[in-house]
Structures are given as structure tokens and as C-alpha cells.
LOMAR-465990 format. One record per residue (C-alpha): residue in three letters; x, y, z. Coordinates in steps of 0.001 Angstrom, whole numbers, plus 524288, in hexadecimal, padded with zeros to 5 digits. Last residue first. Layout:
<pts>
AlaXYZ;...
</pts>
This chain:
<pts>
Unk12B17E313AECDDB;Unk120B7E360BED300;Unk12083E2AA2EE012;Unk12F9FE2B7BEDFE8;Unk12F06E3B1DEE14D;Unk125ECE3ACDEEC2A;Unk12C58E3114EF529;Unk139EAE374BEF207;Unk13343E43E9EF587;Unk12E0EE3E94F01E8;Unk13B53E37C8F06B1;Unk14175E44FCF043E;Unk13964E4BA2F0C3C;Unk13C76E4338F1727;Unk14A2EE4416F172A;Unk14AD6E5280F14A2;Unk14034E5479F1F8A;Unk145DEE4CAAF2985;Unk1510EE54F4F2C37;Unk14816E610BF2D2F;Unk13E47E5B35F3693;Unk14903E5582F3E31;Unk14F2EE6305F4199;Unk14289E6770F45E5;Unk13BC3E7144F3FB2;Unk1381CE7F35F40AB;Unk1437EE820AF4925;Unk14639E9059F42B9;Unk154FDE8C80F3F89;Unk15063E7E3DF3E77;Unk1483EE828EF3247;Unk1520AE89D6F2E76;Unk15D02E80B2F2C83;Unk154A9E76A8F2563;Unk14F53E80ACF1D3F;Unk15ED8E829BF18F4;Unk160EDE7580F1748;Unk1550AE72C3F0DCB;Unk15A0DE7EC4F0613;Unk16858E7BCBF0426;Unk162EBE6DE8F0035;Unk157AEE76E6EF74C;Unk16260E7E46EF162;Unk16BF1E71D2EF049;Unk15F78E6A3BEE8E0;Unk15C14E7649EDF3E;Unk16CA0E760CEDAA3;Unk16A3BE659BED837;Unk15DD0E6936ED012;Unk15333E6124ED23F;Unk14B5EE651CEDC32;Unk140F7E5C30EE0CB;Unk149C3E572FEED75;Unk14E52E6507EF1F9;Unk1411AE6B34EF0CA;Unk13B30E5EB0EF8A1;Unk1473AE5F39F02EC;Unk1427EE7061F035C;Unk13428E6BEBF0762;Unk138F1E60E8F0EE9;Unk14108E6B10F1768;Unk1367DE74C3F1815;Unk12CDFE692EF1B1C;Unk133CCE65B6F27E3;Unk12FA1E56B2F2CE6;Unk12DA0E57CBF3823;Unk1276FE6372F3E4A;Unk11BAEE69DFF366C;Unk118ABE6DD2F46D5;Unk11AFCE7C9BF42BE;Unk11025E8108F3CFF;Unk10BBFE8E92F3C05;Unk0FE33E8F35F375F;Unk0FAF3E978AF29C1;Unk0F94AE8CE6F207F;Unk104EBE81A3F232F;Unk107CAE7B57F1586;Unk1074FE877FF0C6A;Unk10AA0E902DF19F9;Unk11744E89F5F1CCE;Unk11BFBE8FEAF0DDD;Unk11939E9CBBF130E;Unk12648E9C38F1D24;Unk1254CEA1E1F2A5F;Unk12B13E9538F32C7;Unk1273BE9569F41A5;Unk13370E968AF49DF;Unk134B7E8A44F5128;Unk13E83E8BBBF5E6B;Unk13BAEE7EB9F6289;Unk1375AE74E6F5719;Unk12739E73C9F568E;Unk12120E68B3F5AAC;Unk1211DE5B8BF545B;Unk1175EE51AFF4F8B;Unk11F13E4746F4742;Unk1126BE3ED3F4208;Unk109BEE4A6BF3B99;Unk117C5E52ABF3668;Unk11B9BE4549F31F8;Unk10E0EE4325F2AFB;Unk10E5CE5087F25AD;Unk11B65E4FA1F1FFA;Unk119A7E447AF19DC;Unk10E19E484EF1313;Unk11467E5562F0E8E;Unk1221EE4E7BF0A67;Unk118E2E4482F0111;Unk11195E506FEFC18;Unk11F73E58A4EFA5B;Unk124CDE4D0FEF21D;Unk119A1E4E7CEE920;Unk11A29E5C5AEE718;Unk129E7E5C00EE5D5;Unk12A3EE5262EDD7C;Unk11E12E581CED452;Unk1251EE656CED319;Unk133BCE60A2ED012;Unk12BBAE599DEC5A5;Unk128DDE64EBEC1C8;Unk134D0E6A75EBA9E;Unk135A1E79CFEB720;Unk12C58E7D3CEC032;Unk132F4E746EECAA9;Unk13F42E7B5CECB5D;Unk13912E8826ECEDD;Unk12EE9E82ACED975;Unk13BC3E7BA0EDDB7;Unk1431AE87D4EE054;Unk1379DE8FB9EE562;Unk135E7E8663EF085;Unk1445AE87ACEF2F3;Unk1420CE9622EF3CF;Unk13713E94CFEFBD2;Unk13DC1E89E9F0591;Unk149C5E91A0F0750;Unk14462E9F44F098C;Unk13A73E99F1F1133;Unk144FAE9485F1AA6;Unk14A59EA1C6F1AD3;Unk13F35EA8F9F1F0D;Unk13B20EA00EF2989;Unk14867EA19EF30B1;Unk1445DEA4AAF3DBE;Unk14FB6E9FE9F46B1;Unk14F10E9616F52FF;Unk15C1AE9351F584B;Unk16164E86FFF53CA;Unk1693AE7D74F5E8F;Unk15A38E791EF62CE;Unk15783E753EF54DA;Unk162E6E6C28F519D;Unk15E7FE6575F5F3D;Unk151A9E63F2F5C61;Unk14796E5E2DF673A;Unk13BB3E5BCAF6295;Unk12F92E61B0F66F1;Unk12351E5847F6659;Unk11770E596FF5F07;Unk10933E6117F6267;Unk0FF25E6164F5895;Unk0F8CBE6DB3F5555;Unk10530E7138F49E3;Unk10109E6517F4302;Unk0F2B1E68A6F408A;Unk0F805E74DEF3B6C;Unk0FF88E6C7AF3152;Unk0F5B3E64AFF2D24;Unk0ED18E6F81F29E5;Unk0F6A0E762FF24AA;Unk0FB6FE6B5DF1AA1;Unk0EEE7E66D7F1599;Unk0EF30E725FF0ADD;Unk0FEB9E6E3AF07E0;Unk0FA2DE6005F05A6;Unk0EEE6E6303EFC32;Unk0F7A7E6C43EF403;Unk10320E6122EF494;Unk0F9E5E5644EEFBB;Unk0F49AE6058EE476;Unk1012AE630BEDFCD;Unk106C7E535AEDE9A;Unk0FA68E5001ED987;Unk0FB19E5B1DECE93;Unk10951E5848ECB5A;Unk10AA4E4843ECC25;Unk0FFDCE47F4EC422;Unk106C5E5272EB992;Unk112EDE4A47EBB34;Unk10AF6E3DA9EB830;Unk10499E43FDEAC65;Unk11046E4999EA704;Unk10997E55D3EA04E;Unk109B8E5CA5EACB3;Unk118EBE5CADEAEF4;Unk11CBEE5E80E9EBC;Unk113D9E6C25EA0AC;Unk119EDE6ED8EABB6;Unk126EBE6D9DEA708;Unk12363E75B7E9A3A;Unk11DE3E8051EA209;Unk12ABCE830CEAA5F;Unk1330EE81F8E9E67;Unk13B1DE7590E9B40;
</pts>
């Protein structure tokens, strides 16, 4: 089907249209809240853990690169779901439940910085952050639930070894310029996929 004839089949489904506008207006509320809870994070004081897969990695500024990775996967899925929706609504609705957990583990886990922490230049920070820098978004990492979600809604099995090659990659840089802790990123996967399993089997 074309473009405009899946979205037309999408919002004449009553539940999928629900699903839709809920789903979209959740996320817009969420991502507004999200600086202010953020920058109330970053005046807190945490604890410094001590990484050992870190402290063997000297500290590299690879911003552009990782926002190569994440755009263009970002792009991928924005593609794929035009022509099918539901990929849409998943991935909306699994974000919300990743979003809320996030938050409270980022509120209960309070952590300081990793050693050696080069501050991330990417735009996309600055849709959830605003304009502070924030750097105590510890555990869990959303760039490597962001790229698990893109993996998990994608349906084609070529689009899942791009956004595995992807979500390994990210997970290289981001220890490259220390932005998270080794435990953030091995959580994440695990984690996120826990939420979008959660979401889907509520939808669906």
C-alpha cells in the first residue's frame, strides 16, 4: 500500500487511531517535562564508580559519529514506519514505558559523572535536555535504548542487522568518550526490552 492509503487504514481503525493520538500526546507531554527533570538531576550529587573497561579506554571525542548512527537509524525507522504504522504506535508506546523507567532509575541510581567524560554535542540531547549540559542521565543509557527500540519495532530481518551493527557501534563510542558507564550500556538492552515487551503486550 501507498503512504496515504496506510494511514488512512491506521486512523480509520478506531483502536489504532486511539492508540495513535494517546500514544503522541503522552510522549509530547513527557519530552516537555524532561529538562526540567533532568537539570534537577545534574544538582544532585551521586557517587563515582569505578570502571575497569573504562579506565583501559582513553578518552576520545566522537560526538559526530555517534550522531551519525543514531540520525540515520532514526531516519530508517521514520522511513519504514510511513509505509506501515503500526511500527509507529510500538515504538511510541514502548518509548513512554522506557521514558518512565528511565527517569525513576536515573531518580533512584544517583551517579556522578564517568572519569574522563567528554560532553556529547549531538541536537537530539537538546529535544529532551533544553540548552543545559547534562551529564548525570547515568544508568540506564537512552542512546542504547533508543537504537534496542529501533531494533525491536523493525521488521525487516536486513533493518534488524543495521540497527544490531548500530546498537554496537554507539556502544563503542559512548565508552570511547566515557559518557556512560559500562553498566549503563549493558543494562539498557535488557531493560529496554522488558519495556517494549510491556508495551507491545498491553496494544496488542
Amino acid at each position: 500500500m501507498s503512504i496515504k492509503e496506510s494511514w488512512k487504514e491506521t486512523i480509520s481503525n478506531t483502536s489504532d487511531r486511539t492508540k495513535l493520538i494517546i500514544g503522541s500526546v503522552l510522549i509530547f507531554i513527557i519530552i516537555a517535562l524532561m529538562p526540567q527533570f533532568f537539570n534537577k538531576i545534574e544538582q544532585r550529587n551521586g557517587v563515582v564508580l569505578h570502571d575497569w573497561v573504562l579506565a583501559t579506554i582513553p578518552p576520545h571525542n566522537v560526538s559526530v559519529a555517534i550522531f551519525i548512527v543514531i540520525w540515520g537509524m532514526g531516519l530508517l525507522i521514520l522511513y519504514r514506519a510511513l509505509y506501515k504504522p503500526r511500527i509507529y504506535i510500538i515504538y511510541v508506546w514502548a518509548l513512554i514505558v522506557v521514558c518512565l523507567v528511565r527517569m525513576a532509575t536515573i531518580s533512584f541510581v544517583a551517579l556522578n559523572p564517568p572519569i574522563g567524560l567528554i560532553p556529547l554535542a549531538d541536537p537530539l540531547t537538546g529535544v529532551f535536555y533544553g540548552e543545559a549540559s547534562i551529564t548525570k542521565d547515568l544508568f540506564f543509557s537512552g542512546h542504547i535504548a533508543t537504537l534496542t527500540l529501533i531494533f525491536l519495532c523493525l521488521d525487516k530481518k536486513s533493518d534488524k542487522m543495521i540497527a544490531l551493527g548500530a546498537i554496537i557501534t554507539v556502544a563503542c563510542l559512548l565508552l570511547v568518550q566515557h559518557i556512560h558507564y559500562s553498566i549503563d550500556i549493558l543494562a539498557s538492552p535488557i531493560i529496554t526490552y522488558t519495556c517494549f515487551r510491556l508495551a507491545k503486550y498491553s496494544l496488542f
